[in-house]
C-alpha positions in Angstrom: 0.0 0.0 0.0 1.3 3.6 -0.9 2.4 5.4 1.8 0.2 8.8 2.3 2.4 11.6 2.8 0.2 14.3 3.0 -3.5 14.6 4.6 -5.8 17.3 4.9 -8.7 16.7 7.4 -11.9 18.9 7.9 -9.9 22.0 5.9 -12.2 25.3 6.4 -10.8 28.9 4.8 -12.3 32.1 4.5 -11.5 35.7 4.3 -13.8 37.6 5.2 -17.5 36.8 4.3 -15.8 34.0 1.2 -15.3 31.0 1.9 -12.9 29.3 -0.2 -13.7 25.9 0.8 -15.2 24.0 4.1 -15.3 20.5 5.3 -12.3 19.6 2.6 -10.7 16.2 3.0 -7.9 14.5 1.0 -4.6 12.5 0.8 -1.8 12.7 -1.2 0.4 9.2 -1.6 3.5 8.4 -2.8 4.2 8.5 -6.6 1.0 10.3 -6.8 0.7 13.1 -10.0 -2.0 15.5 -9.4 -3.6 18.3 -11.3 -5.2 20.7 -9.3 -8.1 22.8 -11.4 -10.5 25.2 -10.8 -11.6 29.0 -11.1 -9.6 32.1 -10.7 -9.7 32.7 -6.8 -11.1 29.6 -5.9 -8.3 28.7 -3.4 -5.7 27.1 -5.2 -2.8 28.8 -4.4 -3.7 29.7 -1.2 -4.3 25.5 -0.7 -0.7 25.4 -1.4 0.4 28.1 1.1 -1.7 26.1 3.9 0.3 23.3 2.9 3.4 24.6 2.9 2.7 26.5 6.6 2.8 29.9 5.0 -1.0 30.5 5.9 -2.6 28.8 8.3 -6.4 27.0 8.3 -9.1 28.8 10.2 -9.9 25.1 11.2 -8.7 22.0 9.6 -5.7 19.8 10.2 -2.6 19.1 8.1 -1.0 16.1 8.8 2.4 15.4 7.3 4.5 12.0 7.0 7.6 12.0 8.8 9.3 10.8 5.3 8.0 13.9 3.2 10.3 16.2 1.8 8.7 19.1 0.2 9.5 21.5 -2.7 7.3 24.1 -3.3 7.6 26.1 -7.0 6.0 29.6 -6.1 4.3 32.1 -8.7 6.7 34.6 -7.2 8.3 34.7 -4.4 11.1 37.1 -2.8 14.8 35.9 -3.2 18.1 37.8 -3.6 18.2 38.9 -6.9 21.3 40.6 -6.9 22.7 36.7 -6.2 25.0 34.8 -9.1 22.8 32.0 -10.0 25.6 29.2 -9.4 25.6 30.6 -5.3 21.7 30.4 -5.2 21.8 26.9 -6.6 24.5 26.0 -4.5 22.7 26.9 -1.1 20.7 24.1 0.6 20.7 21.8 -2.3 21.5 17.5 -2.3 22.2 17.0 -5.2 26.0 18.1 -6.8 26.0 21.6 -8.9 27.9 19.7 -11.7 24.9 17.4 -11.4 22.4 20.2 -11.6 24.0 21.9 -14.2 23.5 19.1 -16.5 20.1 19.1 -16.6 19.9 23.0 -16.4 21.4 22.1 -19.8 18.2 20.4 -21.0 16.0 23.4 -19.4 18.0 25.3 -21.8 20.3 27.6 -19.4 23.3 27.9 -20.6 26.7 28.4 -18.7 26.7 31.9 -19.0 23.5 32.0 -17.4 25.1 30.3 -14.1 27.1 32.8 -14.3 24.6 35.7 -14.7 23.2 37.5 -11.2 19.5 36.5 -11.0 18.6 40.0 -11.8 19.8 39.7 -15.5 16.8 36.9 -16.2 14.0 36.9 -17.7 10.8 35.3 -16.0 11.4 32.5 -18.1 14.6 31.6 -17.5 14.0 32.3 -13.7 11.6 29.6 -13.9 13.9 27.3 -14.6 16.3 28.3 -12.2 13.8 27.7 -9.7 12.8 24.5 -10.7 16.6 23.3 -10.8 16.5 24.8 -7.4 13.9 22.3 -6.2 15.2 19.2 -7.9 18.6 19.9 -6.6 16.6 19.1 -2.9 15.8 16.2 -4.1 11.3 16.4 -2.7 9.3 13.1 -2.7 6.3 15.9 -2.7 6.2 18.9 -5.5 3.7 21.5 -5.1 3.7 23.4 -8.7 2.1 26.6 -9.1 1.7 27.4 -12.7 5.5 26.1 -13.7 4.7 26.6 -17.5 3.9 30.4 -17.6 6.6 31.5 -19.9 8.4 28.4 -20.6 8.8 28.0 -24.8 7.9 24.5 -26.3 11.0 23.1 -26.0 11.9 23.8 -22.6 8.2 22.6 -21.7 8.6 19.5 -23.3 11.4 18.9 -21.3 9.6 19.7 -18.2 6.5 17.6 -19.3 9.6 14.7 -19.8 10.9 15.3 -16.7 7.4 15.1 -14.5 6.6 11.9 -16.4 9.7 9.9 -15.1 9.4 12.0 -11.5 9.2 8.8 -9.0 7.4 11.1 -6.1 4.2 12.8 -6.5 3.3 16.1 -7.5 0.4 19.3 -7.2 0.2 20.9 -10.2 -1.8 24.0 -10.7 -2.0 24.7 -14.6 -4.6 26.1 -16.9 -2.9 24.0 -20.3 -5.2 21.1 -20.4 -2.4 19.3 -22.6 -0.1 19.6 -20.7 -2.4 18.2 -17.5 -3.5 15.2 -19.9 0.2 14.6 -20.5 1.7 14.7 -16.9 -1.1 13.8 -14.5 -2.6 10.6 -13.1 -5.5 12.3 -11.0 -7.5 15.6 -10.9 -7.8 17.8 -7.7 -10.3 20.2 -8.0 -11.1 23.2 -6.3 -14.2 24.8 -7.2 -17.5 26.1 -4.9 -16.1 25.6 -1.5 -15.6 22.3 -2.3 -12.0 20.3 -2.9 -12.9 16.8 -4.5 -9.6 14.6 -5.6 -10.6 12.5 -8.8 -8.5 9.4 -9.8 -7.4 9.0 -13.9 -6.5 11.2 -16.3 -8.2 14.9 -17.2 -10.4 13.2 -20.2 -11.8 11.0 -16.6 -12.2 13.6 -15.1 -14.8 15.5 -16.9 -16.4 12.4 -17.5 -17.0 11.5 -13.5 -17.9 14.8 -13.0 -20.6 14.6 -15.9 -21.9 11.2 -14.6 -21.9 12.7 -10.6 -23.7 15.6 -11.8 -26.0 13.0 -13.5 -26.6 10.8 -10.5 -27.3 13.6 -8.3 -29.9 15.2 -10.1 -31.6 11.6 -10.4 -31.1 11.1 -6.2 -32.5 14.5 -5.7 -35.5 13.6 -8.2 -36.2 10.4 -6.3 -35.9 12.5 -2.8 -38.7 14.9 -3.6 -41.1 12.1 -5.4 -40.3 9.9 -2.1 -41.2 13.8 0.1 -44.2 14.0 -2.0 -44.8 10.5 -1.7 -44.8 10.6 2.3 -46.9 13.8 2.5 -49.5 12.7 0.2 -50.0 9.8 2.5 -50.3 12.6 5.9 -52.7 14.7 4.0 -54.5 11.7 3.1 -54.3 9.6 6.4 -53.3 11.4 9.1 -57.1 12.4 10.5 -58.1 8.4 11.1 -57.3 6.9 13.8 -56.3 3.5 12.2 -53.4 5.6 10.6 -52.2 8.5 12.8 -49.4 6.5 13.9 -48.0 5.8 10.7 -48.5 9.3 9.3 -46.5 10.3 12.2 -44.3 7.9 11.9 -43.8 9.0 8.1 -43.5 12.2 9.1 -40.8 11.5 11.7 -38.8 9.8 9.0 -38.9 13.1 6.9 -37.6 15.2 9.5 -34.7 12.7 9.5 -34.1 12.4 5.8 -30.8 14.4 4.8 -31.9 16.7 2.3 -30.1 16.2 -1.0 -28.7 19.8 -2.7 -26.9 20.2 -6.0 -24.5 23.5 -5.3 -24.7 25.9 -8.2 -22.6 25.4 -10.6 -19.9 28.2 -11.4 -21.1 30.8 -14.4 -18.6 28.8 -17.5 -17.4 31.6 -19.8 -18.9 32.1 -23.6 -17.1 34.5 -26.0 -19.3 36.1 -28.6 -16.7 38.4 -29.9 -18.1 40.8 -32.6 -17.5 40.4 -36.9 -14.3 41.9 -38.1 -14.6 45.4 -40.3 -14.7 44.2 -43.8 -10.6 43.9 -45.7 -9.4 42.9 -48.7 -7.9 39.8 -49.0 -4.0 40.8 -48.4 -3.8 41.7 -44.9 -0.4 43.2 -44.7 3.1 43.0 -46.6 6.3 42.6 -45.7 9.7 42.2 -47.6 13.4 42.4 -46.3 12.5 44.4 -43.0 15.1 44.0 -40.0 13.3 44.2 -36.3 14.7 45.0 -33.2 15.8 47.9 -30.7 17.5 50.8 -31.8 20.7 49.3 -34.0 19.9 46.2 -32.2 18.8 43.8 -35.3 17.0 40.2 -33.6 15.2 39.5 -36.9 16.9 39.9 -40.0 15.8 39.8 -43.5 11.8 39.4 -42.5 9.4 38.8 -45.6 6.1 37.7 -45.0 3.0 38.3 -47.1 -0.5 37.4 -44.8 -4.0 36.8 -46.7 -7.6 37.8 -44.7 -8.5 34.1 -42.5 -5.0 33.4 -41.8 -4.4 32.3 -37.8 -0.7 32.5 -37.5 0.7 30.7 -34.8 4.6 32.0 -33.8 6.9 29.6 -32.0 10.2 29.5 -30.7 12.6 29.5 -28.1 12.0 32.3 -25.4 14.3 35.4 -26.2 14.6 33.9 -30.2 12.3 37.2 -30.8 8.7 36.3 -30.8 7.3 39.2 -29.4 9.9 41.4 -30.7 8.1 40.7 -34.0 4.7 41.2 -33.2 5.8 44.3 -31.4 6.9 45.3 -34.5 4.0 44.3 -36.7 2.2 46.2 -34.4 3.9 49.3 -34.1 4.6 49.5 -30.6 8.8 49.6 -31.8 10.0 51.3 -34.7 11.4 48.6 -37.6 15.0 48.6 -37.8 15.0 49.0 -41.7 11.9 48.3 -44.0 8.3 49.4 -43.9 5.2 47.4 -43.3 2.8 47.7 -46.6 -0.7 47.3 -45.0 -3.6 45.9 -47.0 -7.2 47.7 -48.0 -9.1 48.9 -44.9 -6.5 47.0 -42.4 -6.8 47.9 -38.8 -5.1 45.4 -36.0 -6.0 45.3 -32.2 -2.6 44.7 -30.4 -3.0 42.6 -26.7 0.7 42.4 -25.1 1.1 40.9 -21.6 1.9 44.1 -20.1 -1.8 45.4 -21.6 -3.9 44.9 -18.1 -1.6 47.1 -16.6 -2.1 49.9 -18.8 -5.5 49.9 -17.7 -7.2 53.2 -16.5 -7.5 52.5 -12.5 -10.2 54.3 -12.1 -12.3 53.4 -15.4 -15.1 50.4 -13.8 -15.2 47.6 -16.2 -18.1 48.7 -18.4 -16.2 51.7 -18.5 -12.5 50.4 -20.0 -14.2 48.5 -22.5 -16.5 50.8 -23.8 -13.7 53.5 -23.8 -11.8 50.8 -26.3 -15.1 49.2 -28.3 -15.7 50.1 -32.0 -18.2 53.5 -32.8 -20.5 50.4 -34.4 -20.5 48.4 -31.3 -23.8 48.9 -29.1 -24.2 49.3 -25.7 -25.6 45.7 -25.5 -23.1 44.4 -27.3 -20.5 45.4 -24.5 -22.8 44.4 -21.8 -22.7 41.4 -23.8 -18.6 40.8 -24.0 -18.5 41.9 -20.7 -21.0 38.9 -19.5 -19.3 36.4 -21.7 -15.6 37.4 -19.7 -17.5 36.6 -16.4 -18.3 39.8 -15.5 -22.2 40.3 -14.8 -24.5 42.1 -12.7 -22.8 45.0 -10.1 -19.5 43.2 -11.3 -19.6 45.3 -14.4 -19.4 48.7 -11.6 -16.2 47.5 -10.3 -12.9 49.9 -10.6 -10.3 48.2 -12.5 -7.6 49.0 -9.3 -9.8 46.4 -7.1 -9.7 43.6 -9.8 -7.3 40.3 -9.7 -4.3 39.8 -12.4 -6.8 37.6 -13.9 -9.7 40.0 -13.5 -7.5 42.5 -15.4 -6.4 40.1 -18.1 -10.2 39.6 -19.0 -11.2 43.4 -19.1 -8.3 44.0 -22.0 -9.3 40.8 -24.2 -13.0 42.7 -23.8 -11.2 45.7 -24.9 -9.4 43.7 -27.7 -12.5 41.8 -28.9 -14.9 44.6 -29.1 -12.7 46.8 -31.5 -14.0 44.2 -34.8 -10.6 44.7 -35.7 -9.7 42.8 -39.1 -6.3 41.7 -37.2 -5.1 40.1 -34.0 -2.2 40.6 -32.8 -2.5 38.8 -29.1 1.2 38.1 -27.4 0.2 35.7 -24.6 -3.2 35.9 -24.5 -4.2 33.1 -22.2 -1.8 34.1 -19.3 -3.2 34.9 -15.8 -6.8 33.6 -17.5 -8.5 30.3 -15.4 -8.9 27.1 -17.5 -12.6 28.1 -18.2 -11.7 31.1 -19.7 -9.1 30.0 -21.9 -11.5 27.4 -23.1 -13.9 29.6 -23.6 -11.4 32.5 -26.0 -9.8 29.6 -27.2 -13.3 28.3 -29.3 -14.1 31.8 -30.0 -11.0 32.5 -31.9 -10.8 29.2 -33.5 -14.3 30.9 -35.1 -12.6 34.0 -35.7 -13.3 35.0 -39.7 -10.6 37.8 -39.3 -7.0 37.3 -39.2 -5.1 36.4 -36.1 -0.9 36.0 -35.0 -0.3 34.8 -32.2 2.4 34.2 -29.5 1.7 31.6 -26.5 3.0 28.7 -24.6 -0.2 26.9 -24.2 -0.4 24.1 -27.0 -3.8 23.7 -26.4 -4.7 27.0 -27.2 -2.1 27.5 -30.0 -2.5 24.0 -31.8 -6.4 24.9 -32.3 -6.5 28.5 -33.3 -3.3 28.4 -35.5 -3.9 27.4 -39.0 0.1 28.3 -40.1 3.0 27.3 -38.0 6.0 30.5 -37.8 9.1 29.3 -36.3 11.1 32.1 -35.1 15.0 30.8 -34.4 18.6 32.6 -34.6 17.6 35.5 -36.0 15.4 34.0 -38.9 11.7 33.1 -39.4 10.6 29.8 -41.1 7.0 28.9 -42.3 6.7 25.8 -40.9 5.2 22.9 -43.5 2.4 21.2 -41.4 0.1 21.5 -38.3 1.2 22.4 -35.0 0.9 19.2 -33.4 3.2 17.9 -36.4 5.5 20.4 -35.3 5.5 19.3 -31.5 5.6 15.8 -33.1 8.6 16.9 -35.1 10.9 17.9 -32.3 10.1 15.3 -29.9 11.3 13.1 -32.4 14.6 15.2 -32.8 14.0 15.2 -36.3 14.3 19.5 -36.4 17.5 18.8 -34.2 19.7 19.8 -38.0 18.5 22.3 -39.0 21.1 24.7 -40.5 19.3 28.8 -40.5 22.6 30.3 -40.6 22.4 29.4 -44.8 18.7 30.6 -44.8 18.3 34.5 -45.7 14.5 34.3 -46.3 11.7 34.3 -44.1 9.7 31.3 -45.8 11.9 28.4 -47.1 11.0 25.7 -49.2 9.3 22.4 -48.0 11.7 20.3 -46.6 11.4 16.6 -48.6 10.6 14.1 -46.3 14.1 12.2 -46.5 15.5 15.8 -45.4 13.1 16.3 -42.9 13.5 12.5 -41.4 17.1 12.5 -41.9 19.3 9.8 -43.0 19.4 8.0 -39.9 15.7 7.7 -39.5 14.6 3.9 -40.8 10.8 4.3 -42.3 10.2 0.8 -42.7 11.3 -0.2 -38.9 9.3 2.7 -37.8 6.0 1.8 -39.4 6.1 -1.6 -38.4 7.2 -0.5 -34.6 4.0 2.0 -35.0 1.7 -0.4 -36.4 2.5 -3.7 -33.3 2.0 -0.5 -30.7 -1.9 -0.3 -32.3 -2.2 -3.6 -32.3 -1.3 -4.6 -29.0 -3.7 -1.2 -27.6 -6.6 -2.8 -29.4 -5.6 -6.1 -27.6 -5.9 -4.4 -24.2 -9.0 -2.4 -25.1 -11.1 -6.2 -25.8 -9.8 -7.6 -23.0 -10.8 -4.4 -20.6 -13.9 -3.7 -22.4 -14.9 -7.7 -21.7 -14.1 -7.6 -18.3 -15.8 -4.4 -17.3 -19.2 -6.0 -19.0 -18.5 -9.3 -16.6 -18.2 -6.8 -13.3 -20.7 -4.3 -14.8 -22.9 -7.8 -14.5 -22.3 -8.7 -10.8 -22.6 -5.3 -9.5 -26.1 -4.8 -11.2 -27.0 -8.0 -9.5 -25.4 -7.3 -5.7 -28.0 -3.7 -6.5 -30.8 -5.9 -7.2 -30.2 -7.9 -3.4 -29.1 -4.4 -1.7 -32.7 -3.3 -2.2 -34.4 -5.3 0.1 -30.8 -6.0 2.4 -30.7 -4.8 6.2 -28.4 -5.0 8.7 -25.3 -6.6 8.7 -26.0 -8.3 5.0 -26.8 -5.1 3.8 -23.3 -3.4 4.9 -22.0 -6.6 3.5 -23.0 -5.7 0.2 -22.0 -2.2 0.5 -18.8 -3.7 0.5 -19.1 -5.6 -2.1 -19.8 -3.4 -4.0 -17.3 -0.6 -3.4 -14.5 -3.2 -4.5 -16.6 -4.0 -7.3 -16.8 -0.2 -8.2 -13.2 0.3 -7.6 -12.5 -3.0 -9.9 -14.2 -1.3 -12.4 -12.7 1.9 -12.1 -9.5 0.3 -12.3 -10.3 -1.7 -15.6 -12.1 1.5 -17.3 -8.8 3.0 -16.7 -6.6 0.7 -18.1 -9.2 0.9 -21.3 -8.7 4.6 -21.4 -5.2 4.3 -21.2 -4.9 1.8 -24.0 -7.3 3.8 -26.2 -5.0 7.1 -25.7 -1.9 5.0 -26.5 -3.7 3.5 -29.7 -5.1 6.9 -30.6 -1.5 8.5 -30.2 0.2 5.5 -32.4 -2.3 6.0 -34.9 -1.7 9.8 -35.6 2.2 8.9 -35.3 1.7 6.4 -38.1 -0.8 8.5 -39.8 2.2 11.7 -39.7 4.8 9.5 -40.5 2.8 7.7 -43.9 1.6 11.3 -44.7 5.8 12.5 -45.1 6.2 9.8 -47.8 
């Protein structure tokens, strides 16, 4: 049996008249890998603070094994910037600095980053730092509060890499749903007052919490039929004297019942966001242009030609000049050399992740994004955007200086949105937002009929609303020749690992052919056949589950069917019964999903890798 190394009992939090959750109970065990979800200001961080003894329960207990060793990855969190980064990683860790080093490699710091003073980071790279801080302590128990804000793709995949083979268990807050599917084994969630733990994978999750919601609205049906069942019989019976005693007895029984209450549900976010103004069909040109700062050139010998509908997705390693480009595109830094030829009636919207603090303070939040909206839009319509980003009711009176980072982050998309701006130009627009809400922007711009570029870090997000793949690396751009889960595909395969920029001097190069892009090493044949044994042998599980659950499903509908008219000791006996059976089956449905992921994942390997011949 795993050992439990963490245990919260009877957990109760509040400030003020909110209650962030009451009555919460869970355990943590070993080797455990946990997502924790839920709303902006539900609790989550603050969960991990309790846990971690930097705030304290207003009643509850924490109960910690004597073997846990805890590492706690902060949002932010005060340290010595003006430290080298070698010193800070040398302080308090178990592991060797040579050690640590090696797979700060892989995180992508280089040496001249151990040598650097904190201070000359960026966020990005101070994530790392921080993470090869905790690993150097060597925790059986990470609590992770948002580790991928900006991380690029590569670095992320090598955190995703790294939390798959991590033998002790882990808390993960994240809004990227892939990156939850990919790393975690259960679901925490934090939502309503409530903290319920979930066991599988993210896809499970929203399943059980379908089916709960499902099977309490029946129990509550059958409560008030049974209510109206027993009062019926009082109105009826309870005057004759042959039945007063069981009317009161019926009664008696009601007063006892527990009554049955489904909480409300939290509002879920729906992004109407207004038509574009009407363009021709080139969006913008541009040809030879050099971005950067000043004399500063990042991006050299930029040519790029974008038609109306186009969702351009920009990736890249972080500092390779992402945003330096759509600061440029959208004016917010002079171009180095060149000039931007901008198509028939082109306006753009630009959303940078400084943009919520530019907000007006004092402005409520009907009155930012009204100030921004487009002379077209109606008064209804911002109401409208404003409703869909959460905000409803007296919300929409509240001053932008009293609202939350994420709060903030949903006032300027409003702004953004309701501009019917042709073009997008959104530079981390999913940051600071809860999972709903990315959700929700995420299918709205995926709808989008105008034009969009984009630069983020969630896959999710990016691999639906992109149409066309940028990648932006030493200094030059390169129109990726596929999807963007090909291109994820690609470099965990290593099969981008030669590319040769330096010789490039144009923005958009030439498809690759498919022996380049495999390279010579790569053996097609082997691979297919490999591919094609991983399918079969999913299927194989997948029968073999699928049977089995159908023989349990079987028995547990029959121990049911005796539980009805059980009491006593038989009846508890049952009970029993058929909690194992459940867990049985949970276990078993599991294993299906698992092998129906693996065959789903060999498939679209097999069908990417036929598709390059």
């Amino acid at each position: 049996m795993a050992l439990t190394l963490l245990q919260l009992q009877s957990g109760f939090k509040a400030y003020g008249a909110k209650v962030l959750f009451e009555d919460a109970t869970f355990a943590i065990n070993e080797g455990e890998h946990v997502g924790v979800i839920g709303p902006n200001g539900a609790g989550k961080t603050t969960l991990f603070k309790i846990l971690v003894d930097k705030e304290h329960l207003d009643s509850g207990i924490v109960t910690k094994s004597q073997q846990l060793r805890l590492g706690y990855l902060e949002q932010e969190s005060d340290w010595n910037v003006d430290e080298k980064v070698e010193d800070y990683l040398a302080k308090n860790c178990i592991k060797p600095l040579w050690e640590l080093k090696q797979f700060g490699l892989k995180l992508g710091l280089s040496e001249d980053h151990f040598q650097s003073h904190l201070k000359q980071l960026s966020g990005g790279y101070r994530m790392r730092v921080k993470l090869l801080y905790l690993i150097g302590q060597e925790p059986n128990l990470l609590l992770l509060d948002e580790p991928t804000n900006f991380l690029d793709l590569e670095t992320l995949l090598v955190l995703e890499s790294f939390l798959q083979e991590f033998k002790g268990a882990f808390l993960l807050i994240s809004h990227d749903r892939e990156f939850l599917r990919r790393v975690t084994d259960h679901i925490l969630e934090v939502e309503s007052g409530d903290i319920v733990k979930f066991p599988g994978s993210l896809d499970d999750y929203f399943e059980q919490k379908q089916m709960l919601g499902e099977i309490l609205q029946k129990q509550i049906l059958s409560q008030q039929a049974k209510r109206k069942s027993i009062m019926d019989f009082v109105t009826r019976f309870g005057a004759k004297a042959t039945k007063a005693r069981q009317a009161q007895s019926r009664l008696k029984a009601l007063e006892k019942m527990e009554v049955i209450e489904m909480k409300a549900a939290p509002t879920h976010s729906h992004i109407h966001i207004p038509p574009p103004s009407s363009t021709g069909k080139t969006i913008l040109e541009v040809e030879n242009v050099n971005c950067g700062y000043g004399d500063k050139v990042i991006l050299k010998n930029v040519s790029l030609r974008l038609e109306r509908g186009n969702h351009l997705g920009i990736v890249g390693l972080n500092g390779a000049g992402k945003s330096t480009l759509l600061k440029s595109l959208g004016e917010q830094i002079p171009l180095v050399t060149g000039s931007i030829k901008w198509g028939h009636q082109v306006s753009f919207s630009y959303f940078a992740q400084h943009t919520p603090e530019a907000l007006n303070p004092q402005h409520t939040v009907l009155e930012a994004m009204a100030s921004a909206a487009h002379k077209e839009v109606t008064q209804q319509e911002v109401l409208n955007i404003a409703g869909s980003l959460l905000f409803s009711g007296d919300n929409v009176h509240k001053k932008v200086h009293v609202l939350s980072g994420g709060e903030k982050s949903r006032v300027a998309l409003g702004q953004i949105l309701l501009q019917k701006s042709p073009l997008l130009l959104l530079d981390e627009p999913t940051n600071h937002l809860d999972f709903d809400t990315v959700e929700a922007l995420t299918t709205a711009l995926e709808k989008y009929e105008g034009t969009i570029i984009t630069v983020s870090h969630d896959r999710g997000f990016i691999g639906r609303v992109a149409n066309k793949i940028l990648e932006v690396n030493n200094g030059l751009l390169t129109l990726y020749p596929g999807t963007y889960d090909e291109y994820v595909w690609s470099l965990q395969k290593g099969f981008l690992a030669d590319r040769d920029f330096e010789k490039s001097e144009s923005l958009v190069r030439a498809v690759p052919k498919s022996d380049e892009l495999l390279g010579s090493k790569f053996n097609y044949k082997e691979e297919r056949k490999r591919l094609e044994g991983l399918v079969k042998k999913a299927q194989k599980r997948i029968e073999d589950s699928d049977k089995k659950i159908a023989e349990l499903s079987q028995l547990r509908d029959s121990l049911n069917n005796s539980l009805m008219t059980a009491t006593g000791e038989k009846a508890a006996s049952l009970a029993k019964d058929l909690h194992q059976l459940g867990s049985q089956i949970e276990e078993q449905e599991a294993s299906m999903l698992q092998a129906m992921e693996e065959q789903e994942a060999s498939e679209q390997d097999l069908k990417k890798l036929t598709g390059m011949t």
